[in-house]
Every structure is written in structure tokens, then in C-alpha cells.
C-alpha positions as CSV (number, residue, x, y, z in Angstrom):
1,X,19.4,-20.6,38.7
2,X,18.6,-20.9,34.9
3,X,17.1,-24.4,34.0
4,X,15.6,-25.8,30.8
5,X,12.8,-25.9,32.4
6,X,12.5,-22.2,33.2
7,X,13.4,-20.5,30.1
8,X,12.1,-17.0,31.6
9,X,15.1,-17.1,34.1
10,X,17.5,-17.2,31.2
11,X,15.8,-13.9,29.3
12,X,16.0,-12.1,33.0
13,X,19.6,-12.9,33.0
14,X,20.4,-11.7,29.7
15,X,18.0,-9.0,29.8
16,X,20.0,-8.1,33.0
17,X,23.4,-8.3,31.2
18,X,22.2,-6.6,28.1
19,X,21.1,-3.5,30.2
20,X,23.7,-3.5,32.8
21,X,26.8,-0.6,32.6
22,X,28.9,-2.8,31.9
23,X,27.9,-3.9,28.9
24,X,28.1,0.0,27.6
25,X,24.7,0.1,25.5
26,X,23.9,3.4,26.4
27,X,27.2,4.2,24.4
28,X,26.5,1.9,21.6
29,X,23.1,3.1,20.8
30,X,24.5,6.8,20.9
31,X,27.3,5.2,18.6
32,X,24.6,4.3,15.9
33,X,22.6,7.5,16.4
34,X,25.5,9.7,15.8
35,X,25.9,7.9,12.4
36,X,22.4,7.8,11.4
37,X,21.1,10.1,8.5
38,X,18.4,12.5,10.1
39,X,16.9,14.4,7.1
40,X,16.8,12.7,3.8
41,X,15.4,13.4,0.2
42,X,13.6,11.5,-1.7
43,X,14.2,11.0,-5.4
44,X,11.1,10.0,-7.2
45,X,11.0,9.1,-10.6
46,X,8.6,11.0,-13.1
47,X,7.1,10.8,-16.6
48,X,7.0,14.4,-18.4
49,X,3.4,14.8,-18.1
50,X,3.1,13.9,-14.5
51,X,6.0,15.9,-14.0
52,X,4.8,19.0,-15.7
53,X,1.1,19.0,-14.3
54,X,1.9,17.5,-10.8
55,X,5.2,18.0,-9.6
56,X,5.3,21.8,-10.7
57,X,1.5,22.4,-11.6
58,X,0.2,21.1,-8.1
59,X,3.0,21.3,-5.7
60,X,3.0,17.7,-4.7
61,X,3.2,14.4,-5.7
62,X,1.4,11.6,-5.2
63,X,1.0,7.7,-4.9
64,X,4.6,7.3,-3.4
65,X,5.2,4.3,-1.2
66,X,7.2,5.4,1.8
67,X,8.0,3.0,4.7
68,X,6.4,5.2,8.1
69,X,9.9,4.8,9.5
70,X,11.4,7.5,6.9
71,X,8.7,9.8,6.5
72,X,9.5,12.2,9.8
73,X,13.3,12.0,8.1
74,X,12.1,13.2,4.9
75,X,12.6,16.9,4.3
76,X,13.3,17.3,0.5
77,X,11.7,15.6,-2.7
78,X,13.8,15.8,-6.1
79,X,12.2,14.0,-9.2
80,X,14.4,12.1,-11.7
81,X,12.5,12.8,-15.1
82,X,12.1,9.3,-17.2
83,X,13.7,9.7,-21.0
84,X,14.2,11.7,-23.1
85,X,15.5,13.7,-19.9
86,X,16.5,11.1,-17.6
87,X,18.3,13.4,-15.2
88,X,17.4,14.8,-11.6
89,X,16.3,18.3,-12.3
90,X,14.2,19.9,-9.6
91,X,13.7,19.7,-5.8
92,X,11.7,21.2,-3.4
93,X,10.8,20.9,0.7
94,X,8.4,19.1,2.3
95,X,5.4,20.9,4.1
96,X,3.9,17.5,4.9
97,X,3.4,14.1,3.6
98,X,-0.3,12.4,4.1
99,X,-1.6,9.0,3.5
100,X,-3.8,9.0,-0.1
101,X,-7.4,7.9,-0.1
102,X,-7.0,4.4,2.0
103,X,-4.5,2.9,-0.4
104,X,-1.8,2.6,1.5
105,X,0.8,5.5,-0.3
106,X,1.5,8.7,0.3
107,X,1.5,12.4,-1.1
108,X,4.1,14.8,-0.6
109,X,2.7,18.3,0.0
110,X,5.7,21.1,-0.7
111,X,6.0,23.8,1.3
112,X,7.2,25.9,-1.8
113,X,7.3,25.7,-5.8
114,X,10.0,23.3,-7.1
115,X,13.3,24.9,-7.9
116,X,15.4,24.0,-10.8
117,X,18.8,22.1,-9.9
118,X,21.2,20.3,-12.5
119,X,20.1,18.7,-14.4
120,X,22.2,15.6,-12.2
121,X,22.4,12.9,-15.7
122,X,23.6,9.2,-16.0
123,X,26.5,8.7,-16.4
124,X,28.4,6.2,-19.0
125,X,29.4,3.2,-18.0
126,X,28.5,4.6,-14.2
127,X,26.9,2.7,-11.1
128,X,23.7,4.3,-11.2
129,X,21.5,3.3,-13.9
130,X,17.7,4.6,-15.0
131,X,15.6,5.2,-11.7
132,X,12.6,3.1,-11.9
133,X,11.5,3.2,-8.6
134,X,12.2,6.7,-5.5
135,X,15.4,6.8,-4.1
136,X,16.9,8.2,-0.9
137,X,20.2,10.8,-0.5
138,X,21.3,13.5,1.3
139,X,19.9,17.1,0.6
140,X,23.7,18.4,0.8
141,X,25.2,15.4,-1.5
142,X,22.3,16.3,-3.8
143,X,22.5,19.7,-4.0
144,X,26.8,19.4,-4.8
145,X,26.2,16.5,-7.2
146,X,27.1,17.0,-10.9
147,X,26.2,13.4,-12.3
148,X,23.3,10.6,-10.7
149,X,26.3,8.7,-9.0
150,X,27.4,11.8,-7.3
151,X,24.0,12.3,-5.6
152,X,23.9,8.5,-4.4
């Protein structure tokens, strides 16, 4: 019998409850998998020299803070070039992304050389503004986008 005394009989009753049939969590968890995302791309945002000797010289692209929780969804990277361009104009897949010397980013290792796509612009007076920092969409909303608040 649950007492204040005794708080570990109240979590053994509630853990009982939570994980019975009845309460249907088996269903709700499928529920919120079945709406999940499962492969993302990442937008990151690049200045034209980085961008030209990095992102298409090297095949990769480095320093990019990525919480562990996204990286096995990541399966795409797309850079947004910084002004004058300031539109999304290449993408490529991912062959792996590793940590970077002990700092606690990332580099994203493409399995191929970027391909051209776009170029996805701003749009006036639209919701997206200049990407400062990386972004996340879907490969398929990307790829039939025609402006920046198409692809997010």
C-alpha cells in the first residue's frame, strides 16, 4: 500500500500502470515512430572560400556541431553559400561523419563529389531569413524546393 513514507511503492505502481496493456504504450510509441523523420539533411552555411576549397575541393566539411542523436539520421549535406550568393546550391551524401581532433565537432566525409542543385534563394518578405548557423530538412522537400522556405 503506497505511503509517504515509502515512495518506491508509488514508482512500482505507476511504473506498473505505465507499462501495463492497458495503458496502450506499445501503440503510442509506434505512434511517434511512425511520424518521426528517419533520414535528414543538413544545411550548413558556407563562406565562398570555404565553400570552394572544402566543400567541393576536399569532399567534406568540417567543424560542424551535430547533437549524437542526429548523426545516424543524417544522410545528405547541402551548403547554403553566405552573400553575394546566399542560396542553397549543392548537396551531396554522406559516407560518414567523425568527431574532429578532440574538439567536440564533427566532419562530414561524402561518399561522392557535391552535385549542383538550385540555387534554392531567399525569398522577399519570406519566413526564412540568412542561414547563420546548419539547418535540418528532408532530402525529398530539398531536392523539389524552388525558394529557402520551400526547403524548410
Amino acid at each position: 500500500m503506497p505511503t509517504d513514507r515509502h515512495p518506491a511503492v508509488h514508482i512500482y505502481t505507476l511504473s506498473r500502470l505505465v507499462h501495463s496493456p492497458a495503458a496502450g504504450w506499445e501503440k503510442q510509441i509506434a505512434k511517434i515512430e511512425a511520424g518521426r523523420v528517419k533520414a535528414y539533411t543538413v544545411v550548413v552555411p558556407a563562406r565562398e572560400d570555404g565553400f570552394e576549397k572544402v566543400f567541393l575541393g576536399e569532399d567534406r566539411w568540417y567543424q560542424v556541431r551535430i547533437h549524437p542523436s542526429m548523426i545516424s539520421q543524417l544522410k545528405h549535406v547541402a551548403v547554403y553559400r553566405t552573400a553575394p550568393v546566399s542560396a542553397i546550391t549543392h548537396y551531396a551524401p554522406i559516407r560518414s561523419i567523425e568527431p574532429w581532433h578532440n574538439t567536440g565537432k564533427m566532419v562530414i566525409n561524402f561518399a561522392e563529389p557535391a552535385k549542383e542543385i538550385g540555387p534554392l534563394k531567399l525569398t522577399k518578405n519570406g519566413r526564412v531569413k540568412h542561414l547563420q548557423g546548419l539547418r535540418y530538412t528532408k532530402f525529398d522537400r530539398l531536392k523539389s524546393a524552388t525558394s529557402l522556405d520551400e526547403a524548410f
